[in-house]
C-alpha positions in Angstrom: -15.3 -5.3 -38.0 -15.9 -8.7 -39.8 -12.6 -10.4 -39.8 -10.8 -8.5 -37.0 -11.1 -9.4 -33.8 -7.9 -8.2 -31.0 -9.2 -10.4 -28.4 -8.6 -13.8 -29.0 -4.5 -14.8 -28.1 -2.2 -14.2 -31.7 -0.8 -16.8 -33.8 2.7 -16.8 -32.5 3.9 -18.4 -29.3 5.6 -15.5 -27.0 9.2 -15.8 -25.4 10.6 -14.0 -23.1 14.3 -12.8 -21.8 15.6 -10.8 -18.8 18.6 -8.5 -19.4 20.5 -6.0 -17.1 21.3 -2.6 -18.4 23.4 0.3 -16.4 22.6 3.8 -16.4 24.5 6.4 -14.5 25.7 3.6 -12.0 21.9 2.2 -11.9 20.9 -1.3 -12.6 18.2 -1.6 -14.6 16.5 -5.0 -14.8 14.6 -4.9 -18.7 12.0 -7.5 -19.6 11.7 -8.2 -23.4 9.4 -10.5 -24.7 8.7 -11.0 -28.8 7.1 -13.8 -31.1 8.5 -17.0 -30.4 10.6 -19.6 -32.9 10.5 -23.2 -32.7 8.0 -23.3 -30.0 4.7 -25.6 -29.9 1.5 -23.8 -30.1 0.1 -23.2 -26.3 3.7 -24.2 -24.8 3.7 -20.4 -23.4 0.2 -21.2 -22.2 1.0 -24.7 -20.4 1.8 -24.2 -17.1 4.5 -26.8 -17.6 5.9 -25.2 -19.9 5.4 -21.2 -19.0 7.6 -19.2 -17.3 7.7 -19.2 -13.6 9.5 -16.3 -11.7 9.8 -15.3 -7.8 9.2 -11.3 -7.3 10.1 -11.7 -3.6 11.7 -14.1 -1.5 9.3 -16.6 0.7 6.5 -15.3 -1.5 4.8 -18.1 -3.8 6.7 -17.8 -7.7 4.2 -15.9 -10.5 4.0 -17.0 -13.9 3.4 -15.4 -17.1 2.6 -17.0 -20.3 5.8 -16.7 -22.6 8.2 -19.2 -23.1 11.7 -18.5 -21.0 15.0 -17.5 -23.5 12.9 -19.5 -26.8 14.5 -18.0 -30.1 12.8 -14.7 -31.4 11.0 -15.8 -34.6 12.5 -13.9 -37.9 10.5 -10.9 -39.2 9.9 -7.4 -38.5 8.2 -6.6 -35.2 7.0 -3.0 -34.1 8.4 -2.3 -30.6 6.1 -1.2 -27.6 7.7 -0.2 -24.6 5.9 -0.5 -21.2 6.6 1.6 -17.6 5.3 0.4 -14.5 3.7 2.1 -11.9 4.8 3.7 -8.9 6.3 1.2 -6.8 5.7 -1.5 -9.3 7.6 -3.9 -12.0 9.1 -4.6 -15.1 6.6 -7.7 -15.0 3.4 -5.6 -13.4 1.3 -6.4 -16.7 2.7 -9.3 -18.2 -1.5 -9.8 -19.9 -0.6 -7.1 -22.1 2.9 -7.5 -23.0 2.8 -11.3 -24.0 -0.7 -10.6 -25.9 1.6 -8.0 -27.4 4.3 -10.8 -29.1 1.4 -12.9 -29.9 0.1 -10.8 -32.4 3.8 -10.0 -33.8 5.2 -7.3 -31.6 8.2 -6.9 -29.7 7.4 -5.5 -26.2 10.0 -4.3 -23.0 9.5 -3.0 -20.0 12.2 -1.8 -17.3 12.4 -1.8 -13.1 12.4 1.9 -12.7 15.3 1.2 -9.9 14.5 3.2 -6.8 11.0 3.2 -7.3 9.8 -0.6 -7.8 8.2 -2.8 -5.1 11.3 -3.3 -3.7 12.6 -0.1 -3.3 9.0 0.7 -1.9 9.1 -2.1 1.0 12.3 -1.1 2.2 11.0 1.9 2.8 8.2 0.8 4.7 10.4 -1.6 6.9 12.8 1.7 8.0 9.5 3.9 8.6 8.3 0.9 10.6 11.5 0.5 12.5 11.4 4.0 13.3 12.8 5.6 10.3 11.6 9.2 8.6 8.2 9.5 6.8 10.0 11.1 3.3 7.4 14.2 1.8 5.4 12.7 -0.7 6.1 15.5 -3.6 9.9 15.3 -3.1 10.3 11.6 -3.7 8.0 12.0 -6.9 10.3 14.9 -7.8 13.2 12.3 -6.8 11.6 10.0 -9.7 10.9 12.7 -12.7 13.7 12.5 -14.6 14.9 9.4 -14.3 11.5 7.6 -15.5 11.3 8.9 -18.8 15.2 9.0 -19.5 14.7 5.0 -18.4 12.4 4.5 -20.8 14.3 6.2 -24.0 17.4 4.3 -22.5 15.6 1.1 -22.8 14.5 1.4 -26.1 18.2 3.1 -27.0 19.4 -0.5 -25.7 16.9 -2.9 -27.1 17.9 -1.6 -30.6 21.5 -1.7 -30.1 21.0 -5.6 -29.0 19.8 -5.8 -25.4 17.4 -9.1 -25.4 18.7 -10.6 -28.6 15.8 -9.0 -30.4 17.7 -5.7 -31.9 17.4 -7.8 -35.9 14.1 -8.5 -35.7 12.9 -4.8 -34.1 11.7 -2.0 -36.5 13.2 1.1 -35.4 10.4 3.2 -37.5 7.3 1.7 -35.3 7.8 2.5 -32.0 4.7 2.7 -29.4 4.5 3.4 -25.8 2.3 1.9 -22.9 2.3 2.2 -18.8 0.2 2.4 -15.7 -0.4 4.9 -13.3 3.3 7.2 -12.7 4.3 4.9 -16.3 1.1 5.9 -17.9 2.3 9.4 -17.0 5.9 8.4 -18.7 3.8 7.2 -21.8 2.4 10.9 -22.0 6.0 12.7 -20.7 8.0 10.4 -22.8 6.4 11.9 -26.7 7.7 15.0 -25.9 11.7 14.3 -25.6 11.8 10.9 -28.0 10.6 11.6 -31.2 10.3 7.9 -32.4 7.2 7.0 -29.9 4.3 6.9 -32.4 1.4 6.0 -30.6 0.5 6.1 -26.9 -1.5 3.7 -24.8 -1.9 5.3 -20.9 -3.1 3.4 -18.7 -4.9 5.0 -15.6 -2.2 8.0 -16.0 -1.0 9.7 -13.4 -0.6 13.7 -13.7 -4.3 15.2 -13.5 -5.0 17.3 -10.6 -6.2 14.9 -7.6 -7.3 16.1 -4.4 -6.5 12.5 -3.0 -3.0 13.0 -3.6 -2.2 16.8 -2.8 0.9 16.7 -4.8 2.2 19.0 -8.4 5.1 18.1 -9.2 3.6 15.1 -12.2 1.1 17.7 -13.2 4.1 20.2 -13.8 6.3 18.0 -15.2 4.0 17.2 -18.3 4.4 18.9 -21.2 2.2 18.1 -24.4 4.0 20.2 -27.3 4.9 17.2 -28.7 5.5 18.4 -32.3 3.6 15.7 -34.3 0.5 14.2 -34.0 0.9 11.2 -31.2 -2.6 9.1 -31.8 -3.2 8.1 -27.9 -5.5 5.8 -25.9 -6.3 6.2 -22.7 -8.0 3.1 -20.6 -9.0 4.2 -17.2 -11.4 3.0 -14.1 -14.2 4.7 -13.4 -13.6 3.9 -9.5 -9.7 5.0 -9.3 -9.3 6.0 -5.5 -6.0 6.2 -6.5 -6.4 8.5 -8.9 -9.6 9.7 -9.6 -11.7 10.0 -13.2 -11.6 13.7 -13.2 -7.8 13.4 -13.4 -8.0 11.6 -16.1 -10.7 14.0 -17.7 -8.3 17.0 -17.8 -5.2 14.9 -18.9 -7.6 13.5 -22.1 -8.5 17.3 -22.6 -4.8 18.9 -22.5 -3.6 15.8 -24.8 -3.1 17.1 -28.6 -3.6 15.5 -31.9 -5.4 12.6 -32.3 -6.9 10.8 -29.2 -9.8 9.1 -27.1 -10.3 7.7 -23.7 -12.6 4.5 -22.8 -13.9 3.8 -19.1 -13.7 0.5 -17.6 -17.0 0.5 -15.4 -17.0 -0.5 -11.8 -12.9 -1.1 -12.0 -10.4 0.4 -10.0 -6.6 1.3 -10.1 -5.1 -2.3 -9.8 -7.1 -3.0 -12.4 -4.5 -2.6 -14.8 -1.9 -5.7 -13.8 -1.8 -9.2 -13.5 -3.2 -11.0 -10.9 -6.1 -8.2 -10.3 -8.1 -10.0 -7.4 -4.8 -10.7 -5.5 -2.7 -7.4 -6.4 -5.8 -5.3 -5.3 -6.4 -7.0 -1.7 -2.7 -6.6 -1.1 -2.8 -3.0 -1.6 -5.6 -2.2 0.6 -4.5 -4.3 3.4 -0.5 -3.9 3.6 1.7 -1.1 5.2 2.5 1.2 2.1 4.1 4.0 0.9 3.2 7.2 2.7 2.4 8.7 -0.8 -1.1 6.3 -0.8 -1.6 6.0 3.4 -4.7 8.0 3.5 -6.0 6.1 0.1 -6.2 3.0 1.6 -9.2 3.0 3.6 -11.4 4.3 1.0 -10.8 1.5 -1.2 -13.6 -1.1 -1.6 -12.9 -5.0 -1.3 -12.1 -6.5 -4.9 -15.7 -8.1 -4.4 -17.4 -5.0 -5.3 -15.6 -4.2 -8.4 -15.7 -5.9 -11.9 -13.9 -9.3 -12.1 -9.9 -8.4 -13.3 -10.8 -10.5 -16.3 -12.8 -7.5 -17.9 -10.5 -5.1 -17.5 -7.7 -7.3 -18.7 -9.7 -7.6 -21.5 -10.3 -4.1 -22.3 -6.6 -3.4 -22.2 -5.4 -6.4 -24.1 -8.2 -6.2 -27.2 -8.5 -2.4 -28.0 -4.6 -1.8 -26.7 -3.5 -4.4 -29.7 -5.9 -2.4 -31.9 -4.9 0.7 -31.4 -1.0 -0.6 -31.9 -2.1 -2.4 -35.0 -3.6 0.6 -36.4 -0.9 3.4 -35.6 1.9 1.6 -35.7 0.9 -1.5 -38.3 -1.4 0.2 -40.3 -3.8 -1.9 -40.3 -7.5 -0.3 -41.3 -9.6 -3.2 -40.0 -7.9 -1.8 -36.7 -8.9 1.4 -37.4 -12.2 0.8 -38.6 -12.8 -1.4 -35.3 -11.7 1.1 -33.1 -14.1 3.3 -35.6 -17.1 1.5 -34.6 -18.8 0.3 -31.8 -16.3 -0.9 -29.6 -19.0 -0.2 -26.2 -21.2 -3.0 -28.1 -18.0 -5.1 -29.2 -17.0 -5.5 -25.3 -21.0 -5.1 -24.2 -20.9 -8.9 -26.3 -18.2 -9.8 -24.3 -20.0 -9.1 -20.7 -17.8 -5.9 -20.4 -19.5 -2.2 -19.3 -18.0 0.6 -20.8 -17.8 4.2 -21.9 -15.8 5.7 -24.8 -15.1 9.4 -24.8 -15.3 11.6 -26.9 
């Protein structure tokens, strides 16, 4: 619509914190970011002046664009909380959550400790060295609870303080994203925590999927949720990971208000930071069991859209449909109304909307 437009970066600067929570004797690294105070316009894009982290020792550091421990700006910010996928990060998708606290929201995500990259790796060193292959449908089992009770837990925290952001958080506007086994928490997590109000999946886990011959996520999802939870899904239409018929039946059991949009030629890694790079390490590096037979029927990055697009998609109709649920904001609504396929067609970006 004339005047609204989700794509360009918001008018804040974003900062960002790292806290460490406990839960039933786990540590639990939270990232929170939120609109910046006192910091120059494009500092948090400035590589300067950015932040600059290491995921894993003797690796070269990442960077995201939010500014490290700046002051939260004053106000009243709806909260989004974000899970990462299965051996993943609290920092997996960093795009979406500092577009997030551009446009005046407060974001978090959580390391899902015992199932993040690291955990992952040592795995794959002790199968290497002549350790156990573990049965894929136990160790998701292993993970069920824990994810969603992580993410109400987070949330729990955030509002008591955690991040120095609890006075500037409104309790009453509360949305939910993730990726793959977190888009499956973003559809697990309505059920038992009433104050999630919209839901943004991202390539969800928990449709049936031949590639992956396990039940337990399918089982584990229940949709009574008891209100209407307006929900987006964005998903690839060349998941080898989890396939687009998955995603089909999980759009179909979903209740209430809800619609699902199709990144064309993109894949499952198309949904964090880094796309190119993060996709070419997954096809090419010892992995989890759970994916082994995956791997080889992935194509090279260089057949597949350019991360940029799908970025794009996730960060421009994501912030709408958090603007319009949990901002009320009708120009969102109307937008996402419209014709969003011809909004991102202008933008050199091929996709469906369903239904």
């Amino acid at each position: 619509m004339p005047g609204y437009d989700p794509f360009p970066r918001g008018p804040f600067a974003a900062g960002v914190r790292t806290e460490s929570l406990r839960r039933d004797g786990r540590s639990l690294p939270i990232e929170v970011w939120y609109p910046a105070d006192g910091v120059p316009a494009g500092a948090d894009l400035a590589d300067p002046t950015r932040d600059h982290y290491e995921l894993l020792p003797g690796f070269p550091s990442s960077w995201q664009d939010a500014v490290r421990d700046a002051a939260p700006r004053a106000g009243r910010w709806p909260l989004v909380a974000f899970s990462h996928g299965y051996g993943g990060h609290r920092r997996q998708s960093t795009f979406l959550c500092t577009h997030l606290a551009s446009h005046g929201y407060v974001a978090v995500a959580v390391d899902h400790t015992g199932n993040t990259v690291f955990d992952v790796l040592h795995m794959v060193v002790a199968m290497q060295t002549g350790g156990p292959r573990p049965d894929p449908d136990t160790r998701l089992r292993d993970f069920i609870a824990a994810r969603p009770a992580d993410v109400s837990f987070t949330i729990d925290s955030v509002l008591a303080g955690a991040g120095g952001v609890a006075g500037v958080v409104d309790p009453e506007r509360i949305g939910m994203s993730g990726h793959s086994f977190g888009g499956w928490a973003a559809l697990r997590v309505p059920k038992q925590d009433a104050r999630i109000r919209a839901a943004l999946p991202l390539a969800p886990a928990g449709g049936p999927n031949p590639r992956l011959p396990v039940s337990a996520l399918t089982e584990a999802l229940e949709f009574d949720w008891g209100r209407d939870v307006p929900t987006l899904f964005v998903v690839a239409d060349r998941d080898t990971v989890l396939p687009i018929a998955g995603m089909h039946h999980l759009l179909e059991q979903t209740p209430g208000r809800k619609r699902m949009v199709v990144v064309k030629n993109a894949d499952h890694m198309h949904f964090c930071d880094r796309v190119e790079e993060v996709h070419e390490l997954f096809r090419m590096m010892p992995h989890d069991p759970v994916f082994a037979d995956i791997q080889a029927s992935i194509p090279p990055i260089a057949e597949l859209c350019a991360g940029e697009h799908s970025q794009d998609v996730v960060r421009g109709l994501g912030l709408a449909h958090m603007d319009a649920h949990l901002k009320g904001d009708e120009s969102a609504a109307r937008f996402l109304a419209g014709d969003v396929a011809g909004a991102l067609a202008a933008r050199g970006i091929d996709i469906a909307v369903l239904p």
